[in-house]
N, C-alpha and C positions, 0 to 999 in steps of 0.2 A: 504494500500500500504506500509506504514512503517512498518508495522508489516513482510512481505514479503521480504523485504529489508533490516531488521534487522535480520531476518532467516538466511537469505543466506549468507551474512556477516558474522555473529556471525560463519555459516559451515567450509568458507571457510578460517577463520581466523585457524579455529581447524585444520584445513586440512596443512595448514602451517606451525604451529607450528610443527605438526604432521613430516613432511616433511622434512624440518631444523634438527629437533633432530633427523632425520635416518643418515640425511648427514654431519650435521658440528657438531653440538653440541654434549655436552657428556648426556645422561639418565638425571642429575640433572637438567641439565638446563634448557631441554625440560620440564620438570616436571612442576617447577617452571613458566617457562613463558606461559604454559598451566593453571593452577593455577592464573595468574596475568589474562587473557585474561576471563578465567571462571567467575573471581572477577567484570572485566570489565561490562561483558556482564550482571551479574547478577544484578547490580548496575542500566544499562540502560535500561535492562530490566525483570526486576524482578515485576515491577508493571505489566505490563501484562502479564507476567507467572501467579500472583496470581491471576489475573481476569479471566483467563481460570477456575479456580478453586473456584472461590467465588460465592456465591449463586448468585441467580437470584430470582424476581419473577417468579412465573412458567408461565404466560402470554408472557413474554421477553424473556423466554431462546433463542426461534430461532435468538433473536439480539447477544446472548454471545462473535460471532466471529467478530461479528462490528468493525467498530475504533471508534465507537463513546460507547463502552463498554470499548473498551482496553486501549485506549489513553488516556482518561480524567482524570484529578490528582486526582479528587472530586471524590467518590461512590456517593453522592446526584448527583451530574452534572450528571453524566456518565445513573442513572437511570433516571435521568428525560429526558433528549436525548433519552433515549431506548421510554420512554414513548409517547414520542409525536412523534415518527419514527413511532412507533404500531400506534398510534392514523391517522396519515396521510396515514398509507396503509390499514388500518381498513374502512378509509372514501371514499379511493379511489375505493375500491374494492365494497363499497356500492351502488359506484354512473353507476360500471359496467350493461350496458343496458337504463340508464335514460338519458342518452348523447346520443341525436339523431346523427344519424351515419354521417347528410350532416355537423354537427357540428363539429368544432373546438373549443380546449383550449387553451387560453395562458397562457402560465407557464413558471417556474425559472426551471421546474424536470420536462421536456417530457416524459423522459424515464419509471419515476415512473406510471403518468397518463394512457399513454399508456399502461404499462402493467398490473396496476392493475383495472383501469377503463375501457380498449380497448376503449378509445378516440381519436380520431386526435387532434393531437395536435401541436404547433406552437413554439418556444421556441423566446421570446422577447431578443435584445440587450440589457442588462444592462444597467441603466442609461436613454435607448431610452422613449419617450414618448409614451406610449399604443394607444393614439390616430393617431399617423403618421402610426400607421400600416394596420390596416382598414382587418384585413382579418378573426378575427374570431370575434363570439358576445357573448364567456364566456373567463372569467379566474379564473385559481386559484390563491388562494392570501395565502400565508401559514405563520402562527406565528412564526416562528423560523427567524431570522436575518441572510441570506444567508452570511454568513460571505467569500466565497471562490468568492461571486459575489459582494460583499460589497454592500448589498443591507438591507434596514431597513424590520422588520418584515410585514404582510400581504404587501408586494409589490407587485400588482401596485397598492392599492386600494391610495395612496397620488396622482395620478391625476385623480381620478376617483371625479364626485362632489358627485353623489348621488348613488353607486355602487346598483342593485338590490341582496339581496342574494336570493341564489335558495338556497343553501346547508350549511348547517355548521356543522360540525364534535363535536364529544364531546369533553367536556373541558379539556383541559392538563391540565402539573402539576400547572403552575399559574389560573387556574381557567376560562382562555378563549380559544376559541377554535382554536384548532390546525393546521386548513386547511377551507378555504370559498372558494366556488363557485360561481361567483359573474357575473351575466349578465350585459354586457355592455352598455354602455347610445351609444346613434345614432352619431358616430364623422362626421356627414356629415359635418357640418360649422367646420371643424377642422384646424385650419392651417397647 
């Protein structure tokens, strides 16, 4: 989205300047504050210009246009983000047909489940307890620390006592894995 935003921005800023020096200013100045605004832009975003353009693994390129490519200060960050994004649609797409269709997921990423598993799926209130919800009998639990949900990594497996896994995804860049499938214990006595 910031990258979209700083697009159009960056246009409309040129468009202006552009504009200004037909009507008030004289050729120089336009020049100049065309010049200062190019400096601007290039300073704020110059690191994703050059991410457009710096290798990839050949595994990742379809992530290149990410924000989780373009944004990151780190080249290590930025690839290891690519890698466990690969890893979580790699696992999802594996588990496409072995998710009985009366089933439901609960997940932090409906939308990912859904399209790359074709699962129903249930999307949990942050923060809520997986047990007050009572309506499906899997979830995913994903390694990555939902930071936009302020959520700790494999979340909900912290109120689960004894999660069953059905599925685990290959190891990310720390060496565990990326995305569990985890069948739920019976909340009948739940409060």
């Amino acid at each position: 989205f910031e990258v979209v935003i700083h697009a159009l921005l960056l246009h409309y800023a040129l468009l202006g300047v552009r504009a200004l020096g037909q009507r008030v200013l004289s050729r120089d100045v336009s020049t100049a504050a065309g010049c200062l605004l190019l400096a601007v832009a290039l300073a704020t975003g110059g690191r994703m210009a050059w991410r457009l353009v710096e290798p990839v693994p050949p595994r990742l390129e379809t992530y290149r246009i990410s924000g989780d490519w373009l944004l990151r200060t780190s080249r290590e960050a930025a690839l290891d983000e690519l890698a466990a994004t690969d890893g979580i649609i790699r696992f999802l797409a594996g588990l496409r047909g072995r998710i009985p269709r009366r089933e439901c997921v609960y997940t932090i990423a409906p939308h990912l489940v859904f399209h790359y598993a074709r699962a129903a799926t249930v999307s949990y209130p942050a923060g809520e307890s997986i047990a007050r919800l009572n309506q499906c009998n899997l979830a995913l639990a994903l390694g990555l620390s939902a930071v936009q949900y302020q959520l700790p990594p494999y979340h909900p497996l912290q109120w689960l006592p004894n999660p069953e896994v059905l599925a685990a995804s290959a190891p990310g860049p720390d060496g565990t894995p990326v995305a569990l499938l985890v069948r739920l214990p019976d909340f009948q006595d739940a409060p």
